[in-house]
C-alpha positions in Angstrom: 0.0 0.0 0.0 1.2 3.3 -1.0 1.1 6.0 2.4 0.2 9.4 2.1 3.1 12.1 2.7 0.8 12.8 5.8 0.4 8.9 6.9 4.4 8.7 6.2 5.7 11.7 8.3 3.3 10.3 11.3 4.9 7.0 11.1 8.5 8.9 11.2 7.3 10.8 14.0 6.1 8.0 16.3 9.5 6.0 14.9 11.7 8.7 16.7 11.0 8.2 20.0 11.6 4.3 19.5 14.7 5.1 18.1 16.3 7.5 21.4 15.0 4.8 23.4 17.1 2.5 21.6 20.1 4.9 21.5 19.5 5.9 25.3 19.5 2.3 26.0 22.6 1.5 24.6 24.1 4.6 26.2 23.2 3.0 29.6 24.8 -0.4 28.8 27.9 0.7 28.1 28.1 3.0 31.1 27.1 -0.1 33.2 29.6 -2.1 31.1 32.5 0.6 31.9 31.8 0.6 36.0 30.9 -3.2 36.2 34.7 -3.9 34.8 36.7 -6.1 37.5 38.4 -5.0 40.8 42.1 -5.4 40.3 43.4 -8.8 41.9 45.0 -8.8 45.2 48.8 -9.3 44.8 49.3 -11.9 47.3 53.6 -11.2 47.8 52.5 -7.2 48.6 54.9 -6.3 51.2 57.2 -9.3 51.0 61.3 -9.2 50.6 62.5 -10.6 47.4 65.4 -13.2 47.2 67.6 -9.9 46.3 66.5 -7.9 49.4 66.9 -11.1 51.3 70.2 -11.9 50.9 71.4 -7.9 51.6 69.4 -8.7 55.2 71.8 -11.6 56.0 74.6 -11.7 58.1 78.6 -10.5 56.6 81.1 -12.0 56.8 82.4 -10.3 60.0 79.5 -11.6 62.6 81.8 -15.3 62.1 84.5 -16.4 64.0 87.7 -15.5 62.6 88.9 -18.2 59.8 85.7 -18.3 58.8 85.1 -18.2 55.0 82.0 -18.2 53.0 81.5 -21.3 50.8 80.3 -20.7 47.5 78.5 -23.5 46.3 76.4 -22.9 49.8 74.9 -19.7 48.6 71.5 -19.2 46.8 68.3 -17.1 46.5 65.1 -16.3 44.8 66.5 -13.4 43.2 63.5 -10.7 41.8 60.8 -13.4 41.4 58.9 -15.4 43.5 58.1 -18.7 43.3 55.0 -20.6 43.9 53.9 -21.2 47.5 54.3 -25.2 48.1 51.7 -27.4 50.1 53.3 -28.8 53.3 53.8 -32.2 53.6 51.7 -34.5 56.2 54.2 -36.9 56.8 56.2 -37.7 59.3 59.5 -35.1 59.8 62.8 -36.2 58.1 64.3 -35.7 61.7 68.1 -35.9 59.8 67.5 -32.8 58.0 68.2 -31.1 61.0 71.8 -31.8 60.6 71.2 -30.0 56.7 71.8 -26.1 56.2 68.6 -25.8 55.0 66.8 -27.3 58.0 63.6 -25.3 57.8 61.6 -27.9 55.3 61.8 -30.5 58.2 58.6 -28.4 59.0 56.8 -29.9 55.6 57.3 -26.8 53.6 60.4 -26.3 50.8 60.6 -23.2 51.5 59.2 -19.9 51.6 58.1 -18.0 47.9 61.5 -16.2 47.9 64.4 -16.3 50.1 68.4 -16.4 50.6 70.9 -18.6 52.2 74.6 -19.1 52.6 77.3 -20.8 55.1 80.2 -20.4 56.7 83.0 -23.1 57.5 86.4 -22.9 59.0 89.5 -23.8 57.3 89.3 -27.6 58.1 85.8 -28.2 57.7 85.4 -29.1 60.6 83.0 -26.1 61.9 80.0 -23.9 59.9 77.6 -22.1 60.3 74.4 -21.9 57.8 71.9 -18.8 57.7 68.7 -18.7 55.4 65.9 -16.4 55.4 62.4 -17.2 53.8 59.8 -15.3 53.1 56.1 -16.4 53.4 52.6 -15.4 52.1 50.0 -15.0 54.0 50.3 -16.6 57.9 52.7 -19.6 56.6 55.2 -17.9 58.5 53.6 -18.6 61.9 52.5 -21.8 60.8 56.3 -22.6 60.4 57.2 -21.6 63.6 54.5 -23.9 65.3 55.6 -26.6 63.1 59.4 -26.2 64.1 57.9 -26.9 68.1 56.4 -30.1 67.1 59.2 -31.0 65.2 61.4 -30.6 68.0 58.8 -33.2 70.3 58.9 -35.5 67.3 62.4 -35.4 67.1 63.6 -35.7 70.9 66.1 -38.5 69.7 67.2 -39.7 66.5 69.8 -41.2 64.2 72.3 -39.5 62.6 73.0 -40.2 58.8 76.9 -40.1 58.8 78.4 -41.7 62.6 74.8 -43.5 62.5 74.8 -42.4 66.3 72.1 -41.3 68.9 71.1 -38.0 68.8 69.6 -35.9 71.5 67.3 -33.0 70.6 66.2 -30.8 73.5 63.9 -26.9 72.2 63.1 -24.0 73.9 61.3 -20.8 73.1 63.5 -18.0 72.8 61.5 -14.6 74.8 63.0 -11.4 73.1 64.2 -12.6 69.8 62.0 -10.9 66.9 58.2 -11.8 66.8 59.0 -15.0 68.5 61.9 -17.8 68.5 62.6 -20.8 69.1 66.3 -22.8 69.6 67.1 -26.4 69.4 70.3 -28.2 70.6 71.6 -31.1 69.1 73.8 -33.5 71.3 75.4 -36.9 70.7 78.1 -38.7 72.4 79.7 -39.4 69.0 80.3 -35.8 68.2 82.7 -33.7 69.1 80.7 -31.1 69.2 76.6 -29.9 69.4 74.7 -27.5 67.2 72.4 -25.6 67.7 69.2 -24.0 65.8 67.7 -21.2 66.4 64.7 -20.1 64.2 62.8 -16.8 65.0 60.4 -15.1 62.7 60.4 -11.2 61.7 56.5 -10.7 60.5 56.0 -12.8 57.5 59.6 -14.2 57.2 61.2 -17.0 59.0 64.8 -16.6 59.9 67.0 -20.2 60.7 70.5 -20.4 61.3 72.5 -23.7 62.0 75.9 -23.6 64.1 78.6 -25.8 65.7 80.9 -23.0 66.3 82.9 -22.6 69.0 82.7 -25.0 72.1 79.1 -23.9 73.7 77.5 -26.5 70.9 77.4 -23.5 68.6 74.8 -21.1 70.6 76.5 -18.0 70.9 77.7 -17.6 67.0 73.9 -18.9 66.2 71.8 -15.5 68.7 74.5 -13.5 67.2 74.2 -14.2 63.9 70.2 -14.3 64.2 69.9 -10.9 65.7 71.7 -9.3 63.2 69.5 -10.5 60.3 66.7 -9.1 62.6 68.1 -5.8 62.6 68.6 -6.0 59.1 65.1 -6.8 58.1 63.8 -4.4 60.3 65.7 -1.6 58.5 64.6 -3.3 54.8 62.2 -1.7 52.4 59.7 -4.0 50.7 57.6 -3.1 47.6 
């Protein structure tokens, strides 16, 4: 059917309002599209060291005894990434890994998502002293430290992997020493000498250190050499 010019220009007329409805409702989408877009996810390593930071926070070469050198294939770190955080492990604690540098993953976990380690020895071998520092999302870093405790119940005697002799594991909190701290001594009648552990955490990072220095079973080379990398990581800025 053929319209009218006056039939026609109604039909515009009553088309036009159709038509800014449509437009005005588009409009609206878009603006709903622009302030519905996704919240920026959380970065879950926000405030934490990386491996690089890490390994300025540890202890220099003067906190050892004298003769004391640095040994190089000892030393290691995350670097500027961090790695993924691992599960820990259910089973029952490895109890010879604490006669190992790195000592803390007789808790379950590998490690923190960045950190940084070396050790010390003396000339003969006969002496060292290990230091690590890892860095933990989250409240890992407290479940560490509770970990270590039961560890150290778990562990009250053992055998060793080299002399294949008893060894005598005794803990004790350690009041004062960063957020909190704890210290294990190793004895056996078939060493000459003890060690001792001392682990103490600094917020979300878990500081252990591992000596047989000197002829106190290592404990005064291992408080000093643990409250210097607390002063250190108090003093270290984080992204």
């Amino acid at each position: 059917m053929r319209l009218t010019p006056r039939v026609a220009t109604l039909l515009a007329v009553a088309a036009l309002p159709l038509a800014l409805t449509a437009c005005s409702s588009g409009s609206s989408s878009d603006d709903e599209g622009t302030s519905a877009r996704p919240a920026k996810a959380k970065d879950v390593n926000a405030g934490l060291a990386t491996g690089t930071q890490l390994k300025k926070a540890l202890a220099p070469a003067s906190a050892f005894p004298s003769g004391f050198t640095l040994e190089a294939d000892g030393a290691s770190d995350t670097g500027g990434e961090f790695l993924s955080p691992s599960a820990r492990s259910t089973a029952k604690p490895d109890c010879t890994r604490l006669e190992g540098s790195s000592w803390i993953q007789v808790t379950g976990f590998k490690g923190g998502v960045s950190f940084a380690q070396n050790d010390y020895a003396n000339h003969d071998k006969t002496e060292e002293v290990a230091q690590e520092i890892d860095a933990f999302q989250g409240t890992t870093a407290n479940t560490v430290m509770k970990q270590l405790q039961a560890v150290a119940d778990e562990c009250a005697t053992f055998t060793d992997t080299e002399a294949h002799a008893k060894v005598k594991l005794t803990g004790a909190s350690m009041p004062g020493l960063g957020d909190e701290a704890y210290t294990m001594t190793l004895t056996s009648g078939a060493w000459q000498n003890g060690t001792t552990l001392v682990a103490a955490r600094s917020g979300n990072s878990v500081i252990t250190v591992l000596s047989t220095a000197g002829t106190d079973d290592g404990a005064a080379t291992a408080k000093k050499v643990t409250t210097l990398i607390l002063g250190s990581l108090k003093g270290l800025k984080t992204a």
